[in-house]
N, C-alpha and C positions, 0 to 999 in steps of 0.2 A: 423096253417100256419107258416112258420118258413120265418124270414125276413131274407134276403142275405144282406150284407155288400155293402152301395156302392164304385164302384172302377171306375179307368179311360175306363178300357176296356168296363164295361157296357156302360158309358156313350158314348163311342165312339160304341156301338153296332146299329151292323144297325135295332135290334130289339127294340129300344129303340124310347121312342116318336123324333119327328123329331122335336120340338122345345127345346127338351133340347138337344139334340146332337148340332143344327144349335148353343145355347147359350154357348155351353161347347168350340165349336169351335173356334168363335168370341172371347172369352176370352184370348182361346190361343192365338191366330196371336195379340191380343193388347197385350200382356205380352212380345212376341218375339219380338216387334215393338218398345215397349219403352227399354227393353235389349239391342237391335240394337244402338238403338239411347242414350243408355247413353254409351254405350261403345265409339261411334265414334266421343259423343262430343267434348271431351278433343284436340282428333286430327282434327278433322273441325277448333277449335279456334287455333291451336297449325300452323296450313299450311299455314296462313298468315302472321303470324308473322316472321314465319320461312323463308317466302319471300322475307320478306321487309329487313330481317337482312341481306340475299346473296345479296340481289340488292343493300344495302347501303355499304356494302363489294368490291362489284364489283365496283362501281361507285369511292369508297374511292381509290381503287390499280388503278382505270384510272383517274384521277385527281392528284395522284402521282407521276403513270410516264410521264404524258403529262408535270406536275412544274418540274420532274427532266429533262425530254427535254429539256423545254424553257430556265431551269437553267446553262444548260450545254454547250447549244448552242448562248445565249446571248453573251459573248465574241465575236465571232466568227461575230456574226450578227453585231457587233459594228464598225468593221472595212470593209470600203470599198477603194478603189482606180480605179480613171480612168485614160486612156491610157493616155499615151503623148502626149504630141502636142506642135510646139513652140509656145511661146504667150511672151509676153511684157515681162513679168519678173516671177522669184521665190518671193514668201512671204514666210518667216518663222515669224509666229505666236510664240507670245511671251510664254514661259513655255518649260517644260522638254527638259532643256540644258544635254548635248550639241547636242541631238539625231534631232533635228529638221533643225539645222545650217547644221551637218554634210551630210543629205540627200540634201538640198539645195544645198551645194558646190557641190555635186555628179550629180545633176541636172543641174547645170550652167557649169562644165569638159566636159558635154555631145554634149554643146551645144544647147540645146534646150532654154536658154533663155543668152539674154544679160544682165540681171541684175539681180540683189536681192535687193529685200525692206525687211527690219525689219521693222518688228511693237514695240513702246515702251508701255510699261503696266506703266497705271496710277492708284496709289492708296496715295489721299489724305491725308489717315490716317498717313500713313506709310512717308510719304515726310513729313510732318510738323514735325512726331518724329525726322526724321532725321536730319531735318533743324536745329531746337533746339540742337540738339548735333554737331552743324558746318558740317554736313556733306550732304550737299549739292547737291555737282557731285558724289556723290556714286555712285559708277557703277550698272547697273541694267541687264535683262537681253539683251538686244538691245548691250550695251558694250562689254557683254560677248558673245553675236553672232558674232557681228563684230571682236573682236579677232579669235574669230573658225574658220569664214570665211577665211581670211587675213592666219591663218594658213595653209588652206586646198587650197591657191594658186589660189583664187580669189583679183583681186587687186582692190586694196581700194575706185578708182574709178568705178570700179561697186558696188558698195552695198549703198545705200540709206536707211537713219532713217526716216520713216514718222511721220511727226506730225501733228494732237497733238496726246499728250498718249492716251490709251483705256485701258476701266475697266474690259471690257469682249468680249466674240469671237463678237457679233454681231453688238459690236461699231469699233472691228479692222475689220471685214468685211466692211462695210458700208464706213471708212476710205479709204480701199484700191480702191473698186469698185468709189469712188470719183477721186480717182488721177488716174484709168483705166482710166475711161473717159476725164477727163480732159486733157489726153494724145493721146486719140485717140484710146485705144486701143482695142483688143476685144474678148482677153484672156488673164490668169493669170493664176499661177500655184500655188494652197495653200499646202504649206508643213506646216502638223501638225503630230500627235503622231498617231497612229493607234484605240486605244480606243476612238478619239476625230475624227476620220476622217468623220464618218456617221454624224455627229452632224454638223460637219462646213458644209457640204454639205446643210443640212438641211436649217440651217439658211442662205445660201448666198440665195437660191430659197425665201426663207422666206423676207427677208430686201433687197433683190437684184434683183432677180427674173431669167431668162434665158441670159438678155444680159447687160453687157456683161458675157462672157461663163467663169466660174470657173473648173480648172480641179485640181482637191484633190487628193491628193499623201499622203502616210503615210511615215513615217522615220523607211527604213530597219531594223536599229539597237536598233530600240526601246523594250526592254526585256520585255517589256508587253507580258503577256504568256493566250493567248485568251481560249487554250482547261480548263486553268484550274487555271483560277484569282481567284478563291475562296482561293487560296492557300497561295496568299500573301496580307497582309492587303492593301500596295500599289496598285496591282492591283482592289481586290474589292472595293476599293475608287473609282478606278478611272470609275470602271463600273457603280456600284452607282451611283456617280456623271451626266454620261453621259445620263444615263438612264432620271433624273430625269430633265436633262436638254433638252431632247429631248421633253419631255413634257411640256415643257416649250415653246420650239419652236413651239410645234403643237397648243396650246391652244393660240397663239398669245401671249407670253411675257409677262404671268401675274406678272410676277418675275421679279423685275428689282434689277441692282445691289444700294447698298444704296450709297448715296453721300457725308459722311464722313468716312465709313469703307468701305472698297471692298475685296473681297480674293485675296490670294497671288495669281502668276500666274500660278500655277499649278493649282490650282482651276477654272481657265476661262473655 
């Protein structure tokens, strides 16, 4: 009897016993099965990672353009101004001369207020050095308003220095809103710079509160360049500044100014 060679076709023969066919089968589909499955591992473990990297991608370009948004637009959000209205007097807030004088004068030509109050900036530090070198009545900014004024054809008798000095906006707020009342009155018009205008608002609500009624005007001519203060170091000081200071406001005044150094007045 001559033996035949086994091959695949026998064992797939349907002459062939049915437990080694059904065994030869089962074999197969587990060999195709682990094939399957080492082929498609790599990319099972490969499609979640490849997720997380688009979603951290995506997420990274929208947390980009929403900071270059906020970045962009902060200037812009800095400055606010309300209508008109007559009221007792103009305040020009001490700092960035001569741009805050020269809106006030423009504000009292109009008519809308009988008066101007300066406010004088007090800084301790800076009075003793002076005083030590005789120099005493050095003019400050308050003198150098008062001159602008006086130029721009406000007479002498309307303009009023209040005292005493202030260190910062919300001790010359708090100052002014003292002599409203004390006068009876029950509006005011605060001229400040445009980058500082949201901030003094801030603070009169803050230290003052609704009445009497504060109406903030910013100074037309102030070159503060809102669409794009990053440009000039002046500017991005000044947003900085405001930014940090409005925080400042909101957290109730954790920051106070110190009482032998205080910043110049550009810095209030």
């Amino acid at each position: 009897m001559v033996r035949r060679p086994c091959s695949l076709r026998g064992l797939t023969d349907r002459r062939a016993p049915d437990f080694v066919r059904a065994t030869f089968l089962e074999g197969t589909l587990l060999v195709k099965r682990r094939s399957k499955a080492a082929t498609d591992a790599p990319w099972s473990g490969r499609l979640p990672a490849a997720r997380a990297v688009i979603w951290a991608v995506l997420v990274a370009g929208l947390v980009g353009i929403l900071l270059a948004w906020c970045v962009s637009g902060i200037g812009r959000w800095l400055i606010v101004a309300d209508p008109l209205e007559r009221a007792s007097a103009a305040v020009v807030l001490s700092g960035y001369v001569p741009f805050r004088a020269i809106e006030a004068a423009t504000i009292y030509r109009e008519g809308w207020v009988p008066e101007i109050w300066i406010t004088r900036p007090s800084n301790p530090g800076e009075e003793a050095a002076l005083a030590q070198l005789g120099l005493s009545n050095f003019s400050g900014d308050d003198s150098t308003n008062r001159a602008i004024l006086q130029r721009l054809a406000v007479p002498p008798g309307a303009i009023r220095t209040l005292t005493p000095g202030a260190r910062n906006t919300a001790e010359e707020l708090r100052l002014v809103a003292r002599e409203l009342r004390r006068m009876g009155g029950e509006r005011i018009i605060i001229v400040t710079s445009k980058s500082h205008s949201r901030r003094v608002r801030a603070t009169w609500r803050a230290v003052v509160g609704d009445v009497p009624r504060a109406i903030v005007r910013y100074a037309e001519s102030d070159p503060f360049d809102a669409n794009r203060w990053w440009d000039r170091t002046s500017d991005a000081l000044a947003v900085s500044r405001e930014v940090f200071g409005l925080m400042n406001v909101w957290a109730g005044f954790p920051v106070r100014p110190d009482q032998k150094n205080v910043a110049t007045s550009e810095g209030r």
